[in-house]
C-alpha positions in Angstrom: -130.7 161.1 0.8 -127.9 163.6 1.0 -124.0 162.4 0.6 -123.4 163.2 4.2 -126.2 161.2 5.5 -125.6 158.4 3.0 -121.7 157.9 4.4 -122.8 158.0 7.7 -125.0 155.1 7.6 -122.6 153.1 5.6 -120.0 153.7 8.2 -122.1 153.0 11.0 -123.9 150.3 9.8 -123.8 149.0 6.4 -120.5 147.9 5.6 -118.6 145.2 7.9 -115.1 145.3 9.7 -113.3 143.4 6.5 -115.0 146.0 4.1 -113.2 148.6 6.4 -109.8 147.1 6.2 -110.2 146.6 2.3 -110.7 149.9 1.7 -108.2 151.2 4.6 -105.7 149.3 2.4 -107.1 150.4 -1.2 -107.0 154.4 0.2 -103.7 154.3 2.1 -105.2 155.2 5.2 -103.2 154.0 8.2 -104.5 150.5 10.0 -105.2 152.2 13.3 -108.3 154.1 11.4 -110.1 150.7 10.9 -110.4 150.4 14.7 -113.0 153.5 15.2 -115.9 153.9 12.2 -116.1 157.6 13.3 -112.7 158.4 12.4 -113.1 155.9 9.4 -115.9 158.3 8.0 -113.7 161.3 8.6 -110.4 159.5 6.3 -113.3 157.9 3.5 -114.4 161.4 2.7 -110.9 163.0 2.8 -109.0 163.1 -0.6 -106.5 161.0 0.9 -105.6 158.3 -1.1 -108.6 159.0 -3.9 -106.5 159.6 -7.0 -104.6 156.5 -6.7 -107.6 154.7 -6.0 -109.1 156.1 -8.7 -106.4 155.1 -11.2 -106.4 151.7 -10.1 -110.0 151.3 -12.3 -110.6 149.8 -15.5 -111.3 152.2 -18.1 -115.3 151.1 -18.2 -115.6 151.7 -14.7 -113.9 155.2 -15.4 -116.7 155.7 -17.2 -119.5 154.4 -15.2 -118.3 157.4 -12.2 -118.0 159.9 -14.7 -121.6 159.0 -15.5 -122.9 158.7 -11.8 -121.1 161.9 -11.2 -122.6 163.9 -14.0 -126.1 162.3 -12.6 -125.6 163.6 -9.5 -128.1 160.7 -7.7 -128.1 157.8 -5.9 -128.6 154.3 -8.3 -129.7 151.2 -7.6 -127.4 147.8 -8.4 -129.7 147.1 -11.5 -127.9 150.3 -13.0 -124.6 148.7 -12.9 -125.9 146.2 -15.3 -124.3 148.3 -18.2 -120.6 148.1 -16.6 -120.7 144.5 -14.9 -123.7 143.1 -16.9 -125.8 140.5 -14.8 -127.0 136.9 -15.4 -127.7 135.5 -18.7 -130.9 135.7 -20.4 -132.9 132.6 -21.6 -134.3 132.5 -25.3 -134.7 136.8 -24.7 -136.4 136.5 -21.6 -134.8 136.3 -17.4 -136.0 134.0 -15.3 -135.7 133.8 -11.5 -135.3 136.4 -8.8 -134.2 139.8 -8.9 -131.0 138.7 -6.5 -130.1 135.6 -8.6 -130.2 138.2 -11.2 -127.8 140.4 -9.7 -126.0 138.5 -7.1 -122.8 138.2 -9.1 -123.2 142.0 -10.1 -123.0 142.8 -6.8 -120.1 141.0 -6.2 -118.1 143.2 -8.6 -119.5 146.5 -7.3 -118.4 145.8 -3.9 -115.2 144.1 -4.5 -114.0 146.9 -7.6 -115.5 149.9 -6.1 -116.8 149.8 -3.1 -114.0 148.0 -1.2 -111.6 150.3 -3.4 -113.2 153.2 -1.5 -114.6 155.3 -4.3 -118.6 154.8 -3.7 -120.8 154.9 -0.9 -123.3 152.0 -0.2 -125.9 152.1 1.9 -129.8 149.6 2.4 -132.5 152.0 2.4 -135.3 151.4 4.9 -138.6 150.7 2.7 -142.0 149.8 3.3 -142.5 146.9 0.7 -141.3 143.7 0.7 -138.4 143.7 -0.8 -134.8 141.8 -0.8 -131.5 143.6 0.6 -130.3 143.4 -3.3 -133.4 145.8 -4.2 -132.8 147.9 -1.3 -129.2 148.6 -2.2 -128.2 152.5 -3.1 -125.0 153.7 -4.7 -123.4 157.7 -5.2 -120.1 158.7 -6.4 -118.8 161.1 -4.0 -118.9 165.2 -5.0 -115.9 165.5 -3.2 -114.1 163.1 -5.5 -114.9 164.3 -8.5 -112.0 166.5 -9.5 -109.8 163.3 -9.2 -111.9 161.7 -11.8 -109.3 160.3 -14.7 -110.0 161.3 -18.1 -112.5 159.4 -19.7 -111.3 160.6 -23.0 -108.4 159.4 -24.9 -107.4 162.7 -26.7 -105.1 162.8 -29.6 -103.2 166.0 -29.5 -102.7 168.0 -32.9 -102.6 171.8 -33.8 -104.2 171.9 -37.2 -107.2 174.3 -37.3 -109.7 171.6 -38.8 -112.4 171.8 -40.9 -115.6 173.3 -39.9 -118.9 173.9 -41.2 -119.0 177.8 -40.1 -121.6 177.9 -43.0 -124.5 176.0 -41.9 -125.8 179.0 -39.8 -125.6 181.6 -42.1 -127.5 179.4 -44.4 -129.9 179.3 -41.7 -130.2 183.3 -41.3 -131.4 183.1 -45.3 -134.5 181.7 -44.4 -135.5 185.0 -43.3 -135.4 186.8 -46.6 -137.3 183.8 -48.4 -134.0 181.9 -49.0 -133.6 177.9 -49.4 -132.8 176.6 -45.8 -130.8 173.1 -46.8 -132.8 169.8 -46.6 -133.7 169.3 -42.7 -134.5 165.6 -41.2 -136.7 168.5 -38.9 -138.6 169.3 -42.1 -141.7 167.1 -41.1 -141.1 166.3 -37.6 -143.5 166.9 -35.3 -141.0 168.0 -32.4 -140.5 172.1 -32.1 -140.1 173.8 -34.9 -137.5 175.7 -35.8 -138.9 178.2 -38.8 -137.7 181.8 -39.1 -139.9 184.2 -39.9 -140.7 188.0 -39.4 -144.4 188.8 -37.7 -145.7 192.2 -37.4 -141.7 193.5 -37.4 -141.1 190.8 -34.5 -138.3 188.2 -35.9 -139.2 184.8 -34.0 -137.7 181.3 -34.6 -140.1 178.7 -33.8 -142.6 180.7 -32.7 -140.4 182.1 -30.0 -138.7 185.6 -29.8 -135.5 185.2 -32.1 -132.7 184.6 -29.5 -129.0 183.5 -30.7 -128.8 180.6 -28.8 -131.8 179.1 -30.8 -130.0 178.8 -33.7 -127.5 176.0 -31.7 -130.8 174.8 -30.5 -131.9 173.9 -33.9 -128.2 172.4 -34.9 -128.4 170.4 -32.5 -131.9 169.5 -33.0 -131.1 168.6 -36.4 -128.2 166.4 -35.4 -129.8 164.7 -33.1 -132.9 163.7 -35.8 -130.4 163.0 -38.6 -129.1 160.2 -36.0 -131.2 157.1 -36.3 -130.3 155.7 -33.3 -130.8 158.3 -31.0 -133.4 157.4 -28.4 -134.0 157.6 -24.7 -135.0 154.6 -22.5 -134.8 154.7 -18.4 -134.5 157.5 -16.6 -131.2 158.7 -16.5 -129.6 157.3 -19.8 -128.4 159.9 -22.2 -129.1 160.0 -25.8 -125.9 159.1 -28.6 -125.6 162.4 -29.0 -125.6 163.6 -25.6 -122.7 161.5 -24.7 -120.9 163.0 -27.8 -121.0 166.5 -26.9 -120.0 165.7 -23.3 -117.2 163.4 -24.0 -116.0 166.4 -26.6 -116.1 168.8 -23.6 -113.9 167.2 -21.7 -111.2 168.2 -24.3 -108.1 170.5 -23.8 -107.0 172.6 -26.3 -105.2 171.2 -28.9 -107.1 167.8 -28.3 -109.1 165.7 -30.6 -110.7 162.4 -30.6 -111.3 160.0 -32.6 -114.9 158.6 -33.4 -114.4 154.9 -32.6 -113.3 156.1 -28.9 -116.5 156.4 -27.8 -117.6 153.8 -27.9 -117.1 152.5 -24.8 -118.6 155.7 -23.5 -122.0 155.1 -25.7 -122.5 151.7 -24.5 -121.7 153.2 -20.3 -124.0 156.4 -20.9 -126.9 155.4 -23.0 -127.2 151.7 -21.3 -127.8 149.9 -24.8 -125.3 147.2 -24.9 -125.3 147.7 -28.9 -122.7 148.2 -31.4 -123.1 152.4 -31.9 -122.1 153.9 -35.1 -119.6 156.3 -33.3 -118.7 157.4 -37.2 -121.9 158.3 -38.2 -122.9 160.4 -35.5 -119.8 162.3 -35.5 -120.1 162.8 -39.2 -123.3 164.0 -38.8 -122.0 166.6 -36.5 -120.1 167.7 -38.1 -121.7 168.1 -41.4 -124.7 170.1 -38.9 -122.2 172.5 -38.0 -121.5 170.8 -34.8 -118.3 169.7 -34.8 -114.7 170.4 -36.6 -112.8 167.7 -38.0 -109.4 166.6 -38.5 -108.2 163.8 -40.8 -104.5 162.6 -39.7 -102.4 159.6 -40.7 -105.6 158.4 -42.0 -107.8 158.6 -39.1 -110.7 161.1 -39.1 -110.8 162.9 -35.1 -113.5 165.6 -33.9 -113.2 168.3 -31.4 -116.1 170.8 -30.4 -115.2 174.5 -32.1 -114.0 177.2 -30.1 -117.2 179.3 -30.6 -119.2 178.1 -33.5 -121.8 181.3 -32.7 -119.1 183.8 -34.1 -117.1 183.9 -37.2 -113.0 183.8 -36.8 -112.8 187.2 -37.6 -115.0 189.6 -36.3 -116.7 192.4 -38.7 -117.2 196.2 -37.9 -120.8 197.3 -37.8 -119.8 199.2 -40.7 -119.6 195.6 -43.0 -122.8 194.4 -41.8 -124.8 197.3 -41.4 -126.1 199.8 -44.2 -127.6 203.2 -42.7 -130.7 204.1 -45.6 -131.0 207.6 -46.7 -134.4 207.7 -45.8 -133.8 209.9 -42.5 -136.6 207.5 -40.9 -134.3 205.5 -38.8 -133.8 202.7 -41.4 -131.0 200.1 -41.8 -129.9 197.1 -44.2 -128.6 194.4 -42.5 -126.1 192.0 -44.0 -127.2 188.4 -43.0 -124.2 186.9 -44.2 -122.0 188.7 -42.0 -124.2 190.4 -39.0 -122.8 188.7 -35.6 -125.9 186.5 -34.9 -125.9 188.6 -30.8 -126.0 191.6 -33.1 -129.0 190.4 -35.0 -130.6 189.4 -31.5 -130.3 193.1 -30.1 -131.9 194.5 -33.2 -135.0 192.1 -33.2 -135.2 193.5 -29.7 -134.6 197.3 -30.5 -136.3 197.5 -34.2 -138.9 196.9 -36.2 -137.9 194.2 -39.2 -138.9 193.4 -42.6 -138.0 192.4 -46.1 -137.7 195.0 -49.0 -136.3 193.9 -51.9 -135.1 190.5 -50.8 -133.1 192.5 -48.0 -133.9 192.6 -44.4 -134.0 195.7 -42.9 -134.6 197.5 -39.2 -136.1 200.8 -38.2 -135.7 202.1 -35.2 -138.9 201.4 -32.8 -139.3 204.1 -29.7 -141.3 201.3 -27.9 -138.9 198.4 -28.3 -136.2 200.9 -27.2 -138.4 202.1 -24.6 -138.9 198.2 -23.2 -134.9 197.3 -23.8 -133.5 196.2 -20.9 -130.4 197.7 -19.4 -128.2 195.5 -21.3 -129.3 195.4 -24.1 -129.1 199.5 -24.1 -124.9 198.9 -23.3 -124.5 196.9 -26.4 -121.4 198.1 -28.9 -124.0 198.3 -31.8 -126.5 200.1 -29.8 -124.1 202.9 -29.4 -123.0 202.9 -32.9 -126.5 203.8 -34.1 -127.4 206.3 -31.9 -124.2 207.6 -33.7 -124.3 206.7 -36.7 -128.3 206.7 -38.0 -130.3 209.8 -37.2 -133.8 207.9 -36.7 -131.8 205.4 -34.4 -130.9 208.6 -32.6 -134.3 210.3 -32.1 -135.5 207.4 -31.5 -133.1 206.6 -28.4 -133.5 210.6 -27.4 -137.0 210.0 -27.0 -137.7 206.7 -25.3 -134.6 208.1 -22.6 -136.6 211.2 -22.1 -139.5 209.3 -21.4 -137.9 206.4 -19.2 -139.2 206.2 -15.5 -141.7 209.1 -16.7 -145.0 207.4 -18.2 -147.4 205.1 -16.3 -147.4 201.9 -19.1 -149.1 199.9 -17.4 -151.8 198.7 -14.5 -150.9 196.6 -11.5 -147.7 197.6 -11.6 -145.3 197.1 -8.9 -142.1 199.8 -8.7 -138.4 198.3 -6.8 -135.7 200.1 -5.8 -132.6 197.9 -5.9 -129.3 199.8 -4.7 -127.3 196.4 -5.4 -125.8 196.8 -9.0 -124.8 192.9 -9.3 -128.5 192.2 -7.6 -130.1 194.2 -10.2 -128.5 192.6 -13.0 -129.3 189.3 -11.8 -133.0 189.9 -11.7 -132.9 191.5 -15.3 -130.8 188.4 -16.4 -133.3 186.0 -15.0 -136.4 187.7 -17.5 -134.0 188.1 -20.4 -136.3 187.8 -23.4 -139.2 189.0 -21.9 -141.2 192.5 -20.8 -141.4 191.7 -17.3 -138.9 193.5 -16.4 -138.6 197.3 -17.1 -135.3 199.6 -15.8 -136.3 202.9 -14.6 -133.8 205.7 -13.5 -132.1 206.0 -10.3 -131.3 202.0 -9.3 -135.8 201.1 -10.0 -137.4 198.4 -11.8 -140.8 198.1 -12.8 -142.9 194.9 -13.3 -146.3 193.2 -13.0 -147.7 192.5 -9.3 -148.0 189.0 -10.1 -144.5 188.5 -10.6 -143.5 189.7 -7.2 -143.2 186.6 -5.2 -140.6 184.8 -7.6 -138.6 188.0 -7.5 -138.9 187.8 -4.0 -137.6 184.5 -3.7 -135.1 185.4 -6.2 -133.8 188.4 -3.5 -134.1 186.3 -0.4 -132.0 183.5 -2.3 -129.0 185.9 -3.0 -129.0 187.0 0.6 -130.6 190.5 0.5 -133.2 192.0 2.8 -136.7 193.1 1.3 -138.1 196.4 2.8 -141.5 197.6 1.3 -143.1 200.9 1.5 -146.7 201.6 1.4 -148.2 205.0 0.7 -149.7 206.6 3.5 
């Protein structure tokens, strides 16, 4: 059920008169409103009174809403069990009903939140028997999110910190035969993560070798190298999860230490346990993850700036050797080629090792397939300058764009919108679906036609087809 819907019914039905005065006087609204629920629904939803409400919590319950709001879904009151807990086990196991279970949870929901007015509550209509306790939902408001307090507790310091910019170029070695560093994703079943060059194709994992991968498999190895990181119910996030959202929330300039999460670990992953907040920070950042900070003693973390790029960024001249060969080849320097760079060359070349050095020769096919994009990157330019293959090679495919049939049940598009256009090309990145062809037309398989028509009618543009004949 929709937020809209939700705070209707509790204003009609499911709260009571004294719930309306409570949260009247909680929000600030004036007493008049609790006379009419219509105009009571209007004020609940208005940000009047929100943020003061909202500061009025306990840090925990901070970080329960910060938690419903990033799940964007109704709960039931078992999911409170994590902020408010519920009635006491017996030798490991619960006895009795689910409401003596969590009668006096309930009592804390409505009296601390609820009546507070920061959550609607409403008894969904089922078709089991069940008791009102079971039939209970909860949502944290969209509309109150912005007023959300912190639910970090940054430390503020200006010192660069000390990150692991290495890890990834160590990575990129792997290519050219070189030792990767011991990986707890060495014998894991989960996705691999290998680099390797295939027919002049560079893939990681098996997939076509895209930047973002290579933070994929950072994280991946975080993630393994923390023991404790598992999943249970639906909705619980994983140690690290909760790490690299609470670091998100930072400001620049702002750091935080490891043992203030812990609260957060316990909210978001529902395991009432003692987490080593430490150790997966440490781990972080020894992946590459994370920069750290010692000060006065105490170690705090903070999420780098952009931990895909070095500080300083090199000329294609320092990464990029043109060959003398006159056949369109070039060295590339792995341990200083922007990592995007590298992506648009596995897309626009042919690779492979000679001498322990990777290299790239121009391909007229990969050129021919690039996508518009991918043809307006920096380095793209600079070899068609620079490298004489790079340059036939580009002369040619543009010669031949729009010009050749390549393939059959193909389907031809005029789009006149430019930011359209873009759009649809942005949504096949990393694939040949999608050809550009001169004059505002794309190519691409019949079969793909009715998600790119979905696609169109989505962003609001009309589709007119043309038949011959």
């Amino acid at each position: 059920m929709d937020t809209q819907s939700m705070l209707k019914q509790m204003c009609k039905s499911d709260i009571n008169d004294s719930d309306i005065k409570a949260i009247c006087k909680s929000r600030g609204f004036p007493a008049k409103e609790a006379t009419s629920r219509e105009i009571f629904e209007n004020f609940f939803i208005s940000t009047i009174g929100i943020q003061e409400a909202l500061n009025s919590l306990t840090y925990e319950e901070v970080a329960f809403l910060h938690l419903l709001n990033k799940m964007k879904k109704e709960v039931g009151i078992e999911y409170f069990e994590r902020l408010y807990g519920c009635s006491e086990p017996v030798n490991g196991h619960y006895y009795g009903t689910f409401t003596q279970r969590y009668k006096e949870t309930f009592k804390k929901v409505k009296n601390n939140l609820v009546r507070k007015g920061v959550l609607i509550a409403i008894e969904r209509e089922t078709y089991t028997n069940s008791t009102k306790l079971e039939r209970l939902r909860f949502c944290f408001p969209p509309e109150f999110r912005s007023f959300l307090p912190p639910v970090v507790k940054a430390s503020t310091f200006k010192e660069a910190g000390d990150f692991k910019r290495a890890v990834l170029r160590d990575k990129l070695l792997e290519i050219i035969g070189g030792g990767e560093r011991p990986s707890p994703l060495s014998n894991s079943k989960k996705k691999s993560f290998t680099l390797r060059i295939n027919d002049g194709n560079l893939s990681i994992g098996g997939e076509k070798f895209r930047a973002r991968l290579l933070m994929d498999w950072q994280q991946a190895c975080w993630r393994a190298s923390v023991k404790t990181d598992t999943r249970t119910r639906s909705g619980d996030m994983a140690p690290v999860e909760v790490t690299l959202y609470a670091l998100s929330q930072l400001k620049e300039h702002e750091w935080l230490p490891a043992d203030s999460l812990a609260v957060m670990l316990k909210i978001f992953t529902g395991e009432d346990a003692n987490h080593p907040c430490e150790q997966i920070c440490e781990a972080g950042w020894e992946w590459g993850c994370l920069v750290k900070v010692v000060a006065d003693g105490k170690t705090y973390y903070r999420l780098p700036d952009d931990s895909m790029e070095d500080v300083t960024s090199p000329t294609p001249e320092q990464y990029l050797q043109i060959a003398p060969d006159n056949a369109g080849t070039v060295d590339l320097d792995l341990m200083k080629i922007p990592y995007v760079v590298l992506e648009v060359l596995a897309t626009i070349a042919t690779l492979n090792i000679h001498n322990s050095n990777l290299q790239a020769r121009a391909s007229i096919i990969k050129i021919g397939n690039a996508l518009t994009t991918v043809r307006k990157e920096s380095v793209f330019e600079w070899l068609r300058k620079n490298s004489s293959g790079f340059r036939t090679a580009i002369e040619i495919a543009e010669t031949r764009w729009g010009k050749q049939i390549i393939h059959e049940d193909l389907m031809v598009a005029r789009v006149s919108d430019l930011s359209l256009k873009v759009q649809i090309e942005k949504s096949y990145t990393g694939s040949q679906s999608i050809v550009s062809l001169p004059d505002d037309y794309i190519a691409f398989p019949c079969d793909l036609l009715p998600a790119i028509q979905k696609l169109v009618e989505t962003s609001g543009h009309v589709i007119k087809k043309a038949r011959n004949g």
